[in-house]
C-alpha positions in Angstrom: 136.0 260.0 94.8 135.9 263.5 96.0 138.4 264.4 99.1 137.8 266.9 102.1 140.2 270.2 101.6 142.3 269.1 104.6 142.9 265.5 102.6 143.9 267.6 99.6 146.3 269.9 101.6 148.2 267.2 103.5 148.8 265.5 99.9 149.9 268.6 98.2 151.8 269.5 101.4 150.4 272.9 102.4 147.9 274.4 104.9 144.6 273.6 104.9 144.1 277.9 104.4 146.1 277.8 101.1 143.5 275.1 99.8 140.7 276.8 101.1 141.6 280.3 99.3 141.9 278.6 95.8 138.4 276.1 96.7 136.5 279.6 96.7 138.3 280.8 93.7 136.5 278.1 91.9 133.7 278.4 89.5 130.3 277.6 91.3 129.7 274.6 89.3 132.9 272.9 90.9 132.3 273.7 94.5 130.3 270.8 95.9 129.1 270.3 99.6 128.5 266.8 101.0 125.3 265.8 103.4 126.6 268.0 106.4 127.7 270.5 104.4 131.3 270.2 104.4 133.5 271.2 101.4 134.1 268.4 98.9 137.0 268.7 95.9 135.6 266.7 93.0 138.6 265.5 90.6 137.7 268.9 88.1 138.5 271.0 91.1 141.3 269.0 92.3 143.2 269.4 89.1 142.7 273.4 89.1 143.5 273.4 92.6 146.8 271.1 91.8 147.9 273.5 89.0 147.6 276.5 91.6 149.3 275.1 94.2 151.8 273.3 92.2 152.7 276.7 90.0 153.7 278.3 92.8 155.8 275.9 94.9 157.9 275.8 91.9 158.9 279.2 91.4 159.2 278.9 95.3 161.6 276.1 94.7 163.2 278.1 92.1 164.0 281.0 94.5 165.6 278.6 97.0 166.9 276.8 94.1 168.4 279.9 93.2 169.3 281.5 97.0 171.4 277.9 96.9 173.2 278.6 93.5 174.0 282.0 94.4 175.5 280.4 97.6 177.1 277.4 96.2 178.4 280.0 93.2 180.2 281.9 96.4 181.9 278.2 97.6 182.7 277.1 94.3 184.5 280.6 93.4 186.0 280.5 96.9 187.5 277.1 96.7 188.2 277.8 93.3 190.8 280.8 94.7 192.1 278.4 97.0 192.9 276.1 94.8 194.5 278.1 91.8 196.5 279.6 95.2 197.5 275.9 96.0 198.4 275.4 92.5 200.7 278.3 92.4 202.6 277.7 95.6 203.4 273.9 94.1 204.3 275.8 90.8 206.7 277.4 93.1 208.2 274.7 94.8 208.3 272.3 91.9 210.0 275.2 90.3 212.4 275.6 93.4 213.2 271.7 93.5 213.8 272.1 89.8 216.9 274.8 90.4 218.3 272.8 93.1 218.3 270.0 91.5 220.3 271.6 88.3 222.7 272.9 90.5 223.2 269.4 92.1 223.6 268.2 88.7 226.5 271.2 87.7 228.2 270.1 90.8 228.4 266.5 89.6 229.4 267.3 86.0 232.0 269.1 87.4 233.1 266.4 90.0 233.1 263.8 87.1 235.1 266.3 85.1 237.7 266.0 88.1 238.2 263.2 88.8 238.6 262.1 84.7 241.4 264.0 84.9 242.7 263.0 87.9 242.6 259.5 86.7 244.7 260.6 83.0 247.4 261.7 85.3 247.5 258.6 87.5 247.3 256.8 84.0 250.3 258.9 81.9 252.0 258.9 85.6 252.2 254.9 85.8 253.3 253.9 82.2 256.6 257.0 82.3 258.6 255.0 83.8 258.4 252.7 80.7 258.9 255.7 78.0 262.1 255.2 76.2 263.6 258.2 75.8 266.4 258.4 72.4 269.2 261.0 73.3 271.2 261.8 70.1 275.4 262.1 71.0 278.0 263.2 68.7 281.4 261.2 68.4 283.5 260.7 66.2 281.7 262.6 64.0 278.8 260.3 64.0 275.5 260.7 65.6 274.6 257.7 67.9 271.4 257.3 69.6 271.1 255.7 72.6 267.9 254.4 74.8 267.4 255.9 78.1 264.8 255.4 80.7 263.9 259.0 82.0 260.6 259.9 84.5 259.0 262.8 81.8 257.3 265.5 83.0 253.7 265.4 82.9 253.0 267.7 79.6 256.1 266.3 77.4 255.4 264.1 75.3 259.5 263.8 73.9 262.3 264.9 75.8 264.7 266.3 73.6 267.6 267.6 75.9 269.9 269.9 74.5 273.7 269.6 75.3 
């Protein structure tokens, strides 16, 4: 069924001018009038009309397609800075925790280092009391050894007194 030009324009979505311009473009065979003399599109001259209007409004779309890449391009490359930047200062920081936390760590060895030999003294301290100690005396022209309990001092391991 044939359609008026503004039934055609308000489907395609454009002004009833744009229609218009490409109904007179058409061949004579494919421009039909009805009783009163109005334009009628018959399905022919809708399809050329169609492919006309809808050439155009894609390369339109294309160019704001386009505007809109180039702009979301711009966002993407600007939160793409902001995000390597991000990136970095957490680099920095992780890196900055990192150091502190070795140092903690050093500390701590060398605590533990401490106090292990803090707790060897206390130990050698507690059991010299119970070190015998053999002094050798001459008499009579004999040696005789005799047992004495002696406090050692912390690095001797025998206490050979000489008298």
């Amino acid at each position: 069924m044939p359609k008026t030009i503004r039934e055609l324009a308000d489907e395609l979505k454009v002004s009833k001018q744009t229609i218009q311009y490409h109904y007179q473009r058409l061949p004579t065979k494919n421009q039909q009038k009805d009783s009163q003399g109005k334009n009628m599109i018959s399905l022919t001259a809708e399809r050329i009309i169609r492919d006309k209007v809808a050439k155009p409004l894609v390369a339109k779309d294309q160019q704001i397609g386009s505007k809109k890449a180039t702009k979301d391009s711009k966002e993407n490359n600007e939160l793409i800075f902001t995000l390597r930047r991000e990136i970095e200062e957490l680099k920095y920081q992780l890196d900055k925790q990192l150091a502190t936390k070795d140092q903690q760590i050093s500390s701590k060895d060398r605590q533990i280092d401490h106090l292990t030999k803090l707790i060897d003294q206390q130990q050698r301290l507690q059991l010299t009391p119970y070190l015998v100690v053999i002094q050798p005396t001459i008499t009579n022209s004999r040696c005789h050894l005799f047992a004495q309990k002696n406090l050692l001092p912390y690095n001797s391991q025998f206490y050979m007194p000489t008298s």
